[in-house]
PDB file with one MODEL, atoms N, CA, C and O in Angstrom:
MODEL        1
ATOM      1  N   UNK A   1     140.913 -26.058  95.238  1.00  0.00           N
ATOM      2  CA  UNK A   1     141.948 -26.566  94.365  1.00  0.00           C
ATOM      3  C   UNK A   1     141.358 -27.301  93.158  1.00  0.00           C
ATOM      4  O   UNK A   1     141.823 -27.161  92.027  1.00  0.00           O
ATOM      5  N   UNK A   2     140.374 -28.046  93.427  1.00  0.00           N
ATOM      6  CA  UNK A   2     139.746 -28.780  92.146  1.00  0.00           C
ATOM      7  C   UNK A   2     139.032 -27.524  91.415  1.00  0.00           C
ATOM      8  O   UNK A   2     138.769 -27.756  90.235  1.00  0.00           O
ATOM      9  N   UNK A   3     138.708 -26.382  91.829  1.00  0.00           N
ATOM     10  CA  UNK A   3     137.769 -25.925  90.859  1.00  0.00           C
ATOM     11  C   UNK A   3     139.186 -25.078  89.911  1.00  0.00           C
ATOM     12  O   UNK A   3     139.324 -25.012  88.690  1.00  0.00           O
ATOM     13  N   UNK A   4     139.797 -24.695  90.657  1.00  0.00           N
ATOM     14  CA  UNK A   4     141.366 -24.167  89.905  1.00  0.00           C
ATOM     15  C   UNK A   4     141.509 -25.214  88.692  1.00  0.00           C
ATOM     16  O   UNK A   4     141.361 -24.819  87.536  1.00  0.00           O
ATOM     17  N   UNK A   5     141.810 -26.607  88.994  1.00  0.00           N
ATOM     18  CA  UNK A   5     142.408 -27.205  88.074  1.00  0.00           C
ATOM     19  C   UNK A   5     141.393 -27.610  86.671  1.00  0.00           C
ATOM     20  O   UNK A   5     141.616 -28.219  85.625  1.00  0.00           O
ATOM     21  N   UNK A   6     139.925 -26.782  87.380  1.00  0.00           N
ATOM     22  CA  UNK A   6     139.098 -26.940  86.082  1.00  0.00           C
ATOM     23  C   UNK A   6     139.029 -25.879  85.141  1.00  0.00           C
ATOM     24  O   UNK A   6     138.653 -25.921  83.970  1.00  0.00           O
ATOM     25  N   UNK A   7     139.616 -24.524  86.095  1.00  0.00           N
ATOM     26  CA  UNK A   7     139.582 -23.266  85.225  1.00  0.00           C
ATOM     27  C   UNK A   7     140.576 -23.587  84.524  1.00  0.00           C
ATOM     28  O   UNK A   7     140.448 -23.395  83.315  1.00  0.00           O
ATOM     29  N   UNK A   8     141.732 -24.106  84.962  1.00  0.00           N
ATOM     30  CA  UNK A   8     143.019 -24.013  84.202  1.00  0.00           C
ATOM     31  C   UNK A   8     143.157 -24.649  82.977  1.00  0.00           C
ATOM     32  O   UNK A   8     143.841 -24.231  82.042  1.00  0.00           O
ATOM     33  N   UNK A   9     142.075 -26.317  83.007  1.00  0.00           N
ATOM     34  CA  UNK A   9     142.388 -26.678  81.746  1.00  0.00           C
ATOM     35  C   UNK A   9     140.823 -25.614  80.761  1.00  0.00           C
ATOM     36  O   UNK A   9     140.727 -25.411  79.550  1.00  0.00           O
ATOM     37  N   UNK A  10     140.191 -25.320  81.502  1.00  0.00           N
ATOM     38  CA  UNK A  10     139.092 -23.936  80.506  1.00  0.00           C
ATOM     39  C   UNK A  10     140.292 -22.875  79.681  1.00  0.00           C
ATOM     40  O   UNK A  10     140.272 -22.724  78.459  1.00  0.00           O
ATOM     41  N   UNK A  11     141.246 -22.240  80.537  1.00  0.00           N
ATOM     42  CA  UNK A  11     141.961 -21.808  80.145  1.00  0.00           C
ATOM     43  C   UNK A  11     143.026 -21.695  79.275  1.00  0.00           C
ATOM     44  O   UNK A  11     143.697 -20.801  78.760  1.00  0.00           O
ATOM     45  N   UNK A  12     142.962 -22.801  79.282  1.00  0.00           N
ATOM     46  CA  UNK A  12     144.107 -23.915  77.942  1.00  0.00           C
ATOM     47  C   UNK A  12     143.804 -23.940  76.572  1.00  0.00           C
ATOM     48  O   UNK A  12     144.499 -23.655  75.597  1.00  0.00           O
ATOM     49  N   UNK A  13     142.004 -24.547  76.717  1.00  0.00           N
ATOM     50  CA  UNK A  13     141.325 -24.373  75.839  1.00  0.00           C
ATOM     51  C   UNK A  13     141.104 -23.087  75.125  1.00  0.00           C
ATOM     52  O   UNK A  13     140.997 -23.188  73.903  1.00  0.00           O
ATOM     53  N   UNK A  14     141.006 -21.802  75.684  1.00  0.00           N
ATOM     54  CA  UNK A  14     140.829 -20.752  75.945  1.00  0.00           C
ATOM     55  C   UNK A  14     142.265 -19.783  74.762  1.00  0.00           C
ATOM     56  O   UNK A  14     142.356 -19.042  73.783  1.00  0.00           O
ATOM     57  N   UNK A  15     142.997 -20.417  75.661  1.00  0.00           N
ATOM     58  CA  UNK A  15     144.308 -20.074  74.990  1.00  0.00           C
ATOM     59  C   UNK A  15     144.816 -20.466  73.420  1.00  0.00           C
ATOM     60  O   UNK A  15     145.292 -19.971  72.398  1.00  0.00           O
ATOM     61  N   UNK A  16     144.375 -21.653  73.980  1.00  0.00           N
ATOM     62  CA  UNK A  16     144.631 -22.497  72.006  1.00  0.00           C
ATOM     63  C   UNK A  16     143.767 -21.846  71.216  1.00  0.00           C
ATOM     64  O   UNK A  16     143.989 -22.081  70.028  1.00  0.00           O
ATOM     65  N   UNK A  17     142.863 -21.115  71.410  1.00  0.00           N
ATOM     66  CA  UNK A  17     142.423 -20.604  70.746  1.00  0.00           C
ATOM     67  C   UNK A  17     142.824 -19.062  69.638  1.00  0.00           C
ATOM     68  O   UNK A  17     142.355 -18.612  68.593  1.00  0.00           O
ATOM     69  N   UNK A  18     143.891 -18.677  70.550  1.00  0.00           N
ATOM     70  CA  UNK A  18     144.295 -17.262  70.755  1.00  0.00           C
ATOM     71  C   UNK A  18     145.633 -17.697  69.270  1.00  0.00           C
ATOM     72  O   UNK A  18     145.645 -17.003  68.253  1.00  0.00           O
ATOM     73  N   UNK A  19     146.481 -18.736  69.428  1.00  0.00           N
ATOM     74  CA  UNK A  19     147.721 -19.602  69.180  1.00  0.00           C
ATOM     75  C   UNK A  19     147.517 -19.581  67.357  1.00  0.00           C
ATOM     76  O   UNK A  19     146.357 -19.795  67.003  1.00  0.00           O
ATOM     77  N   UNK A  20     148.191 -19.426  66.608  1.00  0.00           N
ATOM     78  CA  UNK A  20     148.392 -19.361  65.831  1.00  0.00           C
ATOM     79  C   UNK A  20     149.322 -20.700  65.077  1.00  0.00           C
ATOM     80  O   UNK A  20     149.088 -21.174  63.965  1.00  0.00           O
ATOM     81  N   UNK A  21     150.591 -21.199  66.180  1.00  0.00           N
ATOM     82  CA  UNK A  21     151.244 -22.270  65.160  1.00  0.00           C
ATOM     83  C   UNK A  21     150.628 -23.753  66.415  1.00  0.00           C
ATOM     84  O   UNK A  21     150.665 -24.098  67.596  1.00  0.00           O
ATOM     85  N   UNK A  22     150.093 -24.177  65.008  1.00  0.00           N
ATOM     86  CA  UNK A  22     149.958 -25.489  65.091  1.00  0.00           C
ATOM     87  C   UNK A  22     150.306 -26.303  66.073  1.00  0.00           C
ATOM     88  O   UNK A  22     149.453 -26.798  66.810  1.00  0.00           O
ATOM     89  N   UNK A  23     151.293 -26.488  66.176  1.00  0.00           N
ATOM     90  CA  UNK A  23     152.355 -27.220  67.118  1.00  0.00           C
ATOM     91  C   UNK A  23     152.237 -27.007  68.695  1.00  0.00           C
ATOM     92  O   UNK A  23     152.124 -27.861  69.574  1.00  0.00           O
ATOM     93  N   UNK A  24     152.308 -25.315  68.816  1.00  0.00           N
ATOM     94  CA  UNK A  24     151.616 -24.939  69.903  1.00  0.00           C
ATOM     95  C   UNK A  24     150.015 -25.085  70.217  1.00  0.00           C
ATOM     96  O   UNK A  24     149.625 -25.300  71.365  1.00  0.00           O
ATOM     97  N   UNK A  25     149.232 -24.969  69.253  1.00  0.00           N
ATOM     98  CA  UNK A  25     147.885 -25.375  69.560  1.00  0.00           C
ATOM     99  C   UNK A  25     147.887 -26.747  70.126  1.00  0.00           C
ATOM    100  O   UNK A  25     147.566 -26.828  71.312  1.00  0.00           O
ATOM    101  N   UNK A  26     148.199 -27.877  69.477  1.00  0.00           N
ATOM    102  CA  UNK A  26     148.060 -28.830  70.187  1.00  0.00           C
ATOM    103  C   UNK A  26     148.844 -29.042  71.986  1.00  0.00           C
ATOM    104  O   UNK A  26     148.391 -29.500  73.035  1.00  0.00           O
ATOM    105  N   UNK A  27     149.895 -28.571  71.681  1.00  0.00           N
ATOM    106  CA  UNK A  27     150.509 -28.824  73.231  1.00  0.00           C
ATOM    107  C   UNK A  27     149.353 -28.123  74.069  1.00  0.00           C
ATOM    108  O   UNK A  27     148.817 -28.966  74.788  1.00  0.00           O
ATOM    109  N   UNK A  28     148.970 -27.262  74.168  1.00  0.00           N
ATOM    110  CA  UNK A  28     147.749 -26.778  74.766  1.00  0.00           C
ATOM    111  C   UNK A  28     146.497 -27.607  74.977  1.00  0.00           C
ATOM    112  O   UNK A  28     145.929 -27.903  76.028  1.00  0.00           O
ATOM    113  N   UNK A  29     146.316 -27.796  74.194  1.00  0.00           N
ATOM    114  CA  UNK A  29     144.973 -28.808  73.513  1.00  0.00           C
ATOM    115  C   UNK A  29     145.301 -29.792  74.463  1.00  0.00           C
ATOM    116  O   UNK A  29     144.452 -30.141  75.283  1.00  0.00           O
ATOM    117  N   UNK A  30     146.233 -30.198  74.456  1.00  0.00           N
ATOM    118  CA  UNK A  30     147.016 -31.550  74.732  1.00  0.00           C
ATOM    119  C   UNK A  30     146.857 -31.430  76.601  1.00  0.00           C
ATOM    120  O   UNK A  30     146.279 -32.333  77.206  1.00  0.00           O
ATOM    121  N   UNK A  31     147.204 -30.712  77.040  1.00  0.00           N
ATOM    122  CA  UNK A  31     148.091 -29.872  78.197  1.00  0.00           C
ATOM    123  C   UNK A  31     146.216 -29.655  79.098  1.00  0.00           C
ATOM    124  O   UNK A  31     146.132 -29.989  80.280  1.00  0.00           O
ATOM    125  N   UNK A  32     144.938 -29.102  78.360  1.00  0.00           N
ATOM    126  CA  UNK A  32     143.702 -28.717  78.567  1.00  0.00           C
ATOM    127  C   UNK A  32     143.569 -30.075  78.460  1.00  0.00           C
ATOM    128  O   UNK A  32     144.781 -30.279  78.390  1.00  0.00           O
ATOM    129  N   UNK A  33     143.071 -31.230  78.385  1.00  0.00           N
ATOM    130  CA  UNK A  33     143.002 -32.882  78.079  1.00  0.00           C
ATOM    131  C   UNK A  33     143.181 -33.315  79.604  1.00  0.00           C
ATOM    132  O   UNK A  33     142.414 -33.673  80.498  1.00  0.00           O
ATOM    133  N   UNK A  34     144.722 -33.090  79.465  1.00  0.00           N
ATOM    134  CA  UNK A  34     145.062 -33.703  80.793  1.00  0.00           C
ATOM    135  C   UNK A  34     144.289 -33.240  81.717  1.00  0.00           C
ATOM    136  O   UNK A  34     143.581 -33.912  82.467  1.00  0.00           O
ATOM    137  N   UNK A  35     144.430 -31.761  81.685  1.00  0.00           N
ATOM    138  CA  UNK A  35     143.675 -31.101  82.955  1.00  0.00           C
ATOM    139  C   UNK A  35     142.417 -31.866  83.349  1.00  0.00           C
ATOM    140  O   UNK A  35     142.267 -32.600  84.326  1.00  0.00           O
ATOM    141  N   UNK A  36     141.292 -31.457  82.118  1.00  0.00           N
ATOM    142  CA  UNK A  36     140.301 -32.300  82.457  1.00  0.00           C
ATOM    143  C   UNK A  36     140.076 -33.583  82.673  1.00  0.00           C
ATOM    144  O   UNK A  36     139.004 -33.922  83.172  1.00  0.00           O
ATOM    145  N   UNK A  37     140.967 -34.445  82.363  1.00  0.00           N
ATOM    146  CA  UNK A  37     141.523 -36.067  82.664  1.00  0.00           C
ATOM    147  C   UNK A  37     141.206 -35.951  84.074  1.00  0.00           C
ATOM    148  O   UNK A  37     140.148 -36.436  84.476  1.00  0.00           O
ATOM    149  N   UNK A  38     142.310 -35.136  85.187  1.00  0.00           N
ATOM    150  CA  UNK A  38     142.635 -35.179  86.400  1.00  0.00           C
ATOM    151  C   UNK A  38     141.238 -34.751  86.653  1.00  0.00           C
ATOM    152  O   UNK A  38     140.600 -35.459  87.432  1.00  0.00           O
ATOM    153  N   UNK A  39     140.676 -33.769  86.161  1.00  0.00           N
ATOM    154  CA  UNK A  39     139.707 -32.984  86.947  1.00  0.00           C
ATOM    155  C   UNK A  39     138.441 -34.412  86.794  1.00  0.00           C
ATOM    156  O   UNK A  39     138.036 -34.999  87.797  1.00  0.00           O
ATOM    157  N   UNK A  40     138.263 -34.548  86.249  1.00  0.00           N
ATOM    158  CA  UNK A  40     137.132 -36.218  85.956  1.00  0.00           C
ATOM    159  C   UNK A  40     137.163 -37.074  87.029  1.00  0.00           C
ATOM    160  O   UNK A  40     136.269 -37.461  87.781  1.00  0.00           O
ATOM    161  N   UNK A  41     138.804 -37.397  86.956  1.00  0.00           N
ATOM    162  CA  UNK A  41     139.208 -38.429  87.776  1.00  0.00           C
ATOM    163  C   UNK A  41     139.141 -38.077  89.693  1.00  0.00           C
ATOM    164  O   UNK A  41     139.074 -38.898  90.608  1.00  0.00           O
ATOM    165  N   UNK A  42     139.182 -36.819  89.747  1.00  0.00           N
ATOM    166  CA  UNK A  42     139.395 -36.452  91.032  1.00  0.00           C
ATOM    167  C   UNK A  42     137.320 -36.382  91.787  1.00  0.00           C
ATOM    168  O   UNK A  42     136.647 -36.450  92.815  1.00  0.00           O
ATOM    169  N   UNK A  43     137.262 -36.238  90.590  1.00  0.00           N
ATOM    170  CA  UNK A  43     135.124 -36.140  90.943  1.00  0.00           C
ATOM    171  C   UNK A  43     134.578 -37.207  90.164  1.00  0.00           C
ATOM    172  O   UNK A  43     133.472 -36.998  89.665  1.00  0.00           O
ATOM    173  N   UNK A  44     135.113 -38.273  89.967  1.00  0.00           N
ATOM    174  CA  UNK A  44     134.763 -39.527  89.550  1.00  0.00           C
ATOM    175  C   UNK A  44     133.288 -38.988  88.594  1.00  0.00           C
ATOM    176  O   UNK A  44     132.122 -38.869  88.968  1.00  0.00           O
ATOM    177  N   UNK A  45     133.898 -38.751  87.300  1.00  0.00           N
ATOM    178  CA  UNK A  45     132.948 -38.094  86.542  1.00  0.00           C
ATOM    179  C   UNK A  45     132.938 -39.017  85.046  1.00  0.00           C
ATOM    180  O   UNK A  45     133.048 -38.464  83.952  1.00  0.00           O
ATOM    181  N   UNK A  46     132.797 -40.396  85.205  1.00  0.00           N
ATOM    182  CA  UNK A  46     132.897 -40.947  83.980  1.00  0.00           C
ATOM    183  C   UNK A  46     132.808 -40.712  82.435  1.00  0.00           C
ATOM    184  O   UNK A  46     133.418 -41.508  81.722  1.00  0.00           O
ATOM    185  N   UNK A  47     132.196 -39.825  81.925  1.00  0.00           N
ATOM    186  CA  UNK A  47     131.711 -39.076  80.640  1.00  0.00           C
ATOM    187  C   UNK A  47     133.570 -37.862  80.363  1.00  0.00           C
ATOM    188  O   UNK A  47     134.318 -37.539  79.441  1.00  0.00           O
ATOM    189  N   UNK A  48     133.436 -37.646  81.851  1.00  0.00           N
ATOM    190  CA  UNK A  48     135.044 -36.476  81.549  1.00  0.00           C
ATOM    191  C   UNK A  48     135.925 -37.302  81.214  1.00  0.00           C
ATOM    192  O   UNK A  48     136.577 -37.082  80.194  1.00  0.00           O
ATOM    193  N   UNK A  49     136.128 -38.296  81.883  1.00  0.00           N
ATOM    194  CA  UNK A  49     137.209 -39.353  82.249  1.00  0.00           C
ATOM    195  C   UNK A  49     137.077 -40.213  80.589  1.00  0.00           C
ATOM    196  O   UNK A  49     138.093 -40.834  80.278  1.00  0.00           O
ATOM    197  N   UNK A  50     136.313 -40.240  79.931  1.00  0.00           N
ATOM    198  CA  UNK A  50     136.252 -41.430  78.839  1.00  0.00           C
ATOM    199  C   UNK A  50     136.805 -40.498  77.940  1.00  0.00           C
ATOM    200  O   UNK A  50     137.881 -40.706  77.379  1.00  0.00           O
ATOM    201  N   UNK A  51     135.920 -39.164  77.717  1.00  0.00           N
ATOM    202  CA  UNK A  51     136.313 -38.297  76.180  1.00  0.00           C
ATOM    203  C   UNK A  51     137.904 -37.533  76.791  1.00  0.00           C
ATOM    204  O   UNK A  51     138.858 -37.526  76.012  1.00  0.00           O
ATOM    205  N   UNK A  52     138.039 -37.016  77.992  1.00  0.00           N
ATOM    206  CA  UNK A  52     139.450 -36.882  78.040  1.00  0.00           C
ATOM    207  C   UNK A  52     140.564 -37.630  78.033  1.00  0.00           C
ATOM    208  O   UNK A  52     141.645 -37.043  77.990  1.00  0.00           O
ATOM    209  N   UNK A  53     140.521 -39.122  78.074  1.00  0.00           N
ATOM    210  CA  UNK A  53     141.540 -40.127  78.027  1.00  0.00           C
ATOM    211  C   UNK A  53     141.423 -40.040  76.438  1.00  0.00           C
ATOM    212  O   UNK A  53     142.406 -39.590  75.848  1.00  0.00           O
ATOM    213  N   UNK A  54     140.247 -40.452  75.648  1.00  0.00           N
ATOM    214  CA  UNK A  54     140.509 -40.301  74.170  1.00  0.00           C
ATOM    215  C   UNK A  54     141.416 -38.696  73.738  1.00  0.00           C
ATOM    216  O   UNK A  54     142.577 -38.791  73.338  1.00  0.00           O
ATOM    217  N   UNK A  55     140.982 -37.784  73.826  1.00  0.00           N
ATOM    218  CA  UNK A  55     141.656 -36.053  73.370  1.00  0.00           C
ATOM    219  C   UNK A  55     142.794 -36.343  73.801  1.00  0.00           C
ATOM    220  O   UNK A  55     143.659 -36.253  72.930  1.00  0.00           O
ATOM    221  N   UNK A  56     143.370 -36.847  75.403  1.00  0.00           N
ATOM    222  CA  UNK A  56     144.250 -36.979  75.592  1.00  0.00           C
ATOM    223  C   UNK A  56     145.411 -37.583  74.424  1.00  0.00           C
ATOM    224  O   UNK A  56     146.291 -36.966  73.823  1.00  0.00           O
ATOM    225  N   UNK A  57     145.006 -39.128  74.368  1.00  0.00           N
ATOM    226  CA  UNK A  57     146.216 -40.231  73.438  1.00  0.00           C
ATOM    227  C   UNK A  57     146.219 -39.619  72.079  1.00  0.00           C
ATOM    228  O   UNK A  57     147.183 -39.775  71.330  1.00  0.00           O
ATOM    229  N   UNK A  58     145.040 -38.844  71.697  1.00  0.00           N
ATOM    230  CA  UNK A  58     144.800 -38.293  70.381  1.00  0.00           C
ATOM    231  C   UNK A  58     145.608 -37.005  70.279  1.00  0.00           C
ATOM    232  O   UNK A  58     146.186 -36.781  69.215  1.00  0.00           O
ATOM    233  N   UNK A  59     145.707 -36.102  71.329  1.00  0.00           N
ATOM    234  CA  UNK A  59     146.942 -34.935  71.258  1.00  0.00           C
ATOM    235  C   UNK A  59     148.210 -35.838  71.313  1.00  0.00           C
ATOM    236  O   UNK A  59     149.210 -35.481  70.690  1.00  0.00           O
ATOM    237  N   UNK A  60     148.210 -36.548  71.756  1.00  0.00           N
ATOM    238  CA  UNK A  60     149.866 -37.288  72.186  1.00  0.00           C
ATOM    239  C   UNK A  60     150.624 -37.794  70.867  1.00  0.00           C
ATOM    240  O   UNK A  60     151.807 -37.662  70.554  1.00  0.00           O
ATOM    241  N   UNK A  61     149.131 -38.668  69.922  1.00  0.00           N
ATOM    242  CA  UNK A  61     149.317 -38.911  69.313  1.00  0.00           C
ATOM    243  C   UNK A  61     149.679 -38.130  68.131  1.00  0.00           C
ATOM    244  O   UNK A  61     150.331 -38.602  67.200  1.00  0.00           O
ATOM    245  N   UNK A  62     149.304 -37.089  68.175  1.00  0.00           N
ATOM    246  CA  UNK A  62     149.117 -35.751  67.175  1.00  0.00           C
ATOM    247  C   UNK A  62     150.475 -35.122  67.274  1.00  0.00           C
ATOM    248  O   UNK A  62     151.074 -34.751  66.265  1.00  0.00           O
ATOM    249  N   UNK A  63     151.090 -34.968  68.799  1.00  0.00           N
ATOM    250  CA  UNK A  63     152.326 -34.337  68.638  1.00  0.00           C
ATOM    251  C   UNK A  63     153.418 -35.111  68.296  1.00  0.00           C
ATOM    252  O   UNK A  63     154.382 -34.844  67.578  1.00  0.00           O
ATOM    253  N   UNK A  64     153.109 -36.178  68.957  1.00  0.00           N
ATOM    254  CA  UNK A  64     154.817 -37.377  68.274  1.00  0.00           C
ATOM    255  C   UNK A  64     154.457 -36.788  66.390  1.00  0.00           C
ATOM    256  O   UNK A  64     155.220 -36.091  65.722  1.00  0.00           O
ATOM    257  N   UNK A  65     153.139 -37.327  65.951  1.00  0.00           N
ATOM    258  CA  UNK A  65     153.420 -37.626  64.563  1.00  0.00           C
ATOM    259  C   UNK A  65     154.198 -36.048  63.780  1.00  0.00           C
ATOM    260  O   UNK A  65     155.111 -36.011  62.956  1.00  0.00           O
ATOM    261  N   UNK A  66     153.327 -34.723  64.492  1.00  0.00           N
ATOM    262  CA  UNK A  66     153.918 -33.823  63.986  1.00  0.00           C
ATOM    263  C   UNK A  66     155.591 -33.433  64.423  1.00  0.00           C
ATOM    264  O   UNK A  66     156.276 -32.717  63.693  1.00  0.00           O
ATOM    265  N   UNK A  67     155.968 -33.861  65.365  1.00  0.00           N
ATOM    266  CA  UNK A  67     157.348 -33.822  65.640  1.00  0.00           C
ATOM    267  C   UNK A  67     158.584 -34.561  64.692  1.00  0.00           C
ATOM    268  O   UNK A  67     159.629 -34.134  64.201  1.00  0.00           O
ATOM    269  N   UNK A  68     158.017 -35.667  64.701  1.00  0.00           N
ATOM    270  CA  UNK A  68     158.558 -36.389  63.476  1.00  0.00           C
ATOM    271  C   UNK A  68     158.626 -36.225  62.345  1.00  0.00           C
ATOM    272  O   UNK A  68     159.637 -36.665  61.797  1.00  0.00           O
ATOM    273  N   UNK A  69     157.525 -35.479  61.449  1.00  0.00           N
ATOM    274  CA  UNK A  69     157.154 -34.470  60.126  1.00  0.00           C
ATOM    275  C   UNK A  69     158.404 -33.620  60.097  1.00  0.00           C
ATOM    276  O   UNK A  69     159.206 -33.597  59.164  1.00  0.00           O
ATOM    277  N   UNK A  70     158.493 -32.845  61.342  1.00  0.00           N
ATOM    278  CA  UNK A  70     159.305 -31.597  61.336  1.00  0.00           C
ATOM    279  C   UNK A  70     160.785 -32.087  61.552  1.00  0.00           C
ATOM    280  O   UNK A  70     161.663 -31.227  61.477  1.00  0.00           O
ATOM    281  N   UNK A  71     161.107 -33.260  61.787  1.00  0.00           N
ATOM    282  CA  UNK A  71     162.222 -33.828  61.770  1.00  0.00           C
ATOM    283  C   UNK A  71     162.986 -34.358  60.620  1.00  0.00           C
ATOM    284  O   UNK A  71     164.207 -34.483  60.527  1.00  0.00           O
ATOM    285  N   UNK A  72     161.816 -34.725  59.529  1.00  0.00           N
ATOM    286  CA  UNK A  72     161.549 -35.142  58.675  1.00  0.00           C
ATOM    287  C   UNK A  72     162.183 -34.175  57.460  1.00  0.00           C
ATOM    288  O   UNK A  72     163.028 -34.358  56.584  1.00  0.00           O
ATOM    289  N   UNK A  73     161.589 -33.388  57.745  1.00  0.00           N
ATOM    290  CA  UNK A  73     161.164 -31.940  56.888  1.00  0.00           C
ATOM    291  C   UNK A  73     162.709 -31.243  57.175  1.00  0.00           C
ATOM    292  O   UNK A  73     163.172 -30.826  56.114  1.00  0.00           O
ATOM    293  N   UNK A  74     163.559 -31.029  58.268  1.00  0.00           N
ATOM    294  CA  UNK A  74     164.760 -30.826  58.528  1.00  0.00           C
ATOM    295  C   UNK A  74     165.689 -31.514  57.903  1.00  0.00           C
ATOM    296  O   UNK A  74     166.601 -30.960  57.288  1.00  0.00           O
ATOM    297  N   UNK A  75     165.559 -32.764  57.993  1.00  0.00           N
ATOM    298  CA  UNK A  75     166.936 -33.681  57.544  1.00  0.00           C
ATOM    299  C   UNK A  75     166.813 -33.409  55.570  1.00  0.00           C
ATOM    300  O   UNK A  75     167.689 -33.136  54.750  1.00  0.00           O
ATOM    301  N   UNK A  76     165.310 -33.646  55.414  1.00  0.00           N
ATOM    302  CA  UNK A  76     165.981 -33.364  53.509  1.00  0.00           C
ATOM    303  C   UNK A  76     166.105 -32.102  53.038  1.00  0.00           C
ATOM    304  O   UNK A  76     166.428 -31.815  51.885  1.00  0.00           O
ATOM    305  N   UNK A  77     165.800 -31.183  54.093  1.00  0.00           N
ATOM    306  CA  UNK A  77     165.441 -29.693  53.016  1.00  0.00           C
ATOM    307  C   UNK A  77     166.883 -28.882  53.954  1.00  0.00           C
ATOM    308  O   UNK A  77     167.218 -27.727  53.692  1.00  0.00           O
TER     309      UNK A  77
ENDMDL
END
């Protein structure tokens, strides 16, 4: 099960690659983060656990701001 949840966020990565809109790249990006978050945390792997908590708040952070753009971008146009 742990080695699954390491292919899966490989696969994420993998995928965002393939992705074309933005928006979707990051949820991926975002979505591959976590994975490796858990996967760190479950093999007490400090180095996974530090740069995936940062990618992590940094996709999170990336999608609120672009969600809001596009909300943005709706209400005047």
């Amino acid at each position: 099960m742990i080695d699954g949840l390491g292919f899966f966020a490989g696969a994420c990565l993998i995928g965002s690659m393939l992705l074309r809109n933005i928006y979707a790249v990051k949820i991926l990006l975002t979505v591959a983060a976590l994975s490796f978050l858990a996967y760190g945390i479950i093999l007490h792997l400090s180095p996974i656990i530090v740069i995936n908590s940062i990618l992590t708040a940094s996709g999170i952070y990336e999608l609120i701001r672009l969600s809001r753009k596009k909300k943005e971008a709706a209400s005047t146009g």
